[in-house]
C-alpha positions, 0 to 999 in steps of 0.5 A: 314340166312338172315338180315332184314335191315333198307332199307326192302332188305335183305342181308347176314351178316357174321359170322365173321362180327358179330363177329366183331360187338360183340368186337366193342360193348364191346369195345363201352361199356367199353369207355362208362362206363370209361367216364361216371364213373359209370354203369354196365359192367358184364352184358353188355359184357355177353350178347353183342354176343346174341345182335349183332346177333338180331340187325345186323342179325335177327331182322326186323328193321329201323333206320330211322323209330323207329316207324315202325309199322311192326319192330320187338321188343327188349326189355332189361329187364335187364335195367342196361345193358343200355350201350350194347342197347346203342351201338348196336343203334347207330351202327345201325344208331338211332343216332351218335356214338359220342353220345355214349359219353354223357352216365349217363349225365344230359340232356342226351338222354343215361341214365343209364337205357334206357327211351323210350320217349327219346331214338330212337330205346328203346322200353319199358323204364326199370331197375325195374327188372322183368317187361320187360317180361310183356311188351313183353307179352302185345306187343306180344298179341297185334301183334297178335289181329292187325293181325301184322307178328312182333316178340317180343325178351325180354333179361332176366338177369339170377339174375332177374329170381327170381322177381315173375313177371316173372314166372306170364309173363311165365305163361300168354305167355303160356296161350295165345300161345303167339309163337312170343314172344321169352325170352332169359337168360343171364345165366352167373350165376353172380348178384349184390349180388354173385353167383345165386346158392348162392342168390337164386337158380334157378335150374333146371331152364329149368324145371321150364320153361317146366313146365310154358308150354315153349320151352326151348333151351339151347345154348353157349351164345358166339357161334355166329353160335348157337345163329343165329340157334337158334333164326331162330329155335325159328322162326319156333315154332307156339305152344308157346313161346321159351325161351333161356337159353344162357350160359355165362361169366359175363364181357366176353372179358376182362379176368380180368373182366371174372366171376367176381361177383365185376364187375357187377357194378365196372367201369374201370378207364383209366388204366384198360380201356386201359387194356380191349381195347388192349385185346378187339381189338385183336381175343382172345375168 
């Protein structure tokens, strides 16, 4: 597997490295969100594996050119998860890590849900929930009628499935073959309100994606070595678009935040970040 880097050369990332990128995004997320006092942590830290792999691995991007007109797309539908985009961009160098700090504050180019006129490297602004697969639809099409190579990868929470909006974006990306476009779930089975299966079913959920006319993979959304696999999979699909139903843990890495519905939107105060950031800078999985 190959990393398609800012510079246009391509160099092999890790799997430990990413790894390692993964916890310092957690570790970014939960400093973030202690200092700003508000935000949304159970997602963040769910999807934070599946983001280090596409932004230090498989996406074609540059830092120093957020325009570039051949760059890959990444778009976080899930717009409340801001704090993980945030980290992996200023990892990637779209601007200092120490900005990090401004999060959720007036004048802030870091608000809590990401705006694309303000931030380098956001690529739809979002947080209405279930417009962001749309908007990989348009981009997608929109590669394909400029005779563009770039990828579109939108990252779905699994709660978010049940806007409408969606299922009409899953049919409109089949209808139009759209095989650049690749949705992947962040199916941790947690939403603001309780449990999915308890809001508001979305089982057989790869049913339901077969049937709309997608490729459906399942995948540990923690197994560093599935998720790059899985996207260099979905790479090689020509037919149609893939969707990737990434099974997680709502608030991963932090034991006393794992599957625990009152941390999709509950920040850690200082004794509690101290807490994550002790077990976040050792190896526990």
């Amino acid at each position: 597997m190959r990393e398609r880097v800012a510079s246009g050369t391509t160099r092999r990332t890790g799997v430990a490295d990413l790894e390692r990128k993964a916890r310092i995004l957690r570790c970014h997320i939960i400093r973030m969100l202690c200092t700003a006092g508000s935000g949304h942590p159970g997602g963040a830290l769910s999807s934070a594996d599946i983001v280090a792999a596409l932004f230090f691995r498989h996406l074609k991007h540059h830092p120093s050119e957020p325009d570039w007109p051949d760059r890959d797309r990444f778009i976080l539908s899930k717009g409340h998860s801001a704090p993980l985009l945030y980290a992996a961009l200023a990892e990637c160098g779209y601007f200092p890590v120490a900005e990090l700090k401004t999060l959720r504050k007036i004048n802030s180019r870091l608000q809590g849900h990401p705006h694309m006129r303000k931030t380098p490297g956001v690529e739809a602004s979002t947080g209405s929930l279930g417009q962001g697969l749309s908007i990989g639809c348009g981009m997608a099409l929109g590669a394909r009628l400029n005779k563009r190579k770039y990828r579109v990868h939108v990252l779905l929470g699994d709660g978010e499935l049940q806007e409408g909006q969606i299922w009409e974006a899953a049919m409109f990306a089949s209808h139009y073959r759209l095989s650049n476009l690749v949705a992947i779930v962040d199916l941790n089975r947690l939403q603001v309100d309780g449990p999915t299966n308890r809001v508001m079913s979305l089982d057989p959920l790869p049913d339901k994606w077969k049937a709309f006319g997608w490729r459906c993979i399942i995948i540990n959304g923690h197994d560093m070595r599935q998720i790059l696999s899985t996207l260099a999979e979905a790479e090689q699909e020509h037919k149609r678009p893939v969707v990737i139903l990434a099974e997680t843990v709502k608030g991963k890495g932090v034991s006393f935040m794992e599957n625990q519905v009152d941390w999709h939107g509950r920040v850690p105060n200082a004794e509690e970040t101290a807490r994550a950031l002790d077990e976040l800078s050792g190896t526990r999985s």
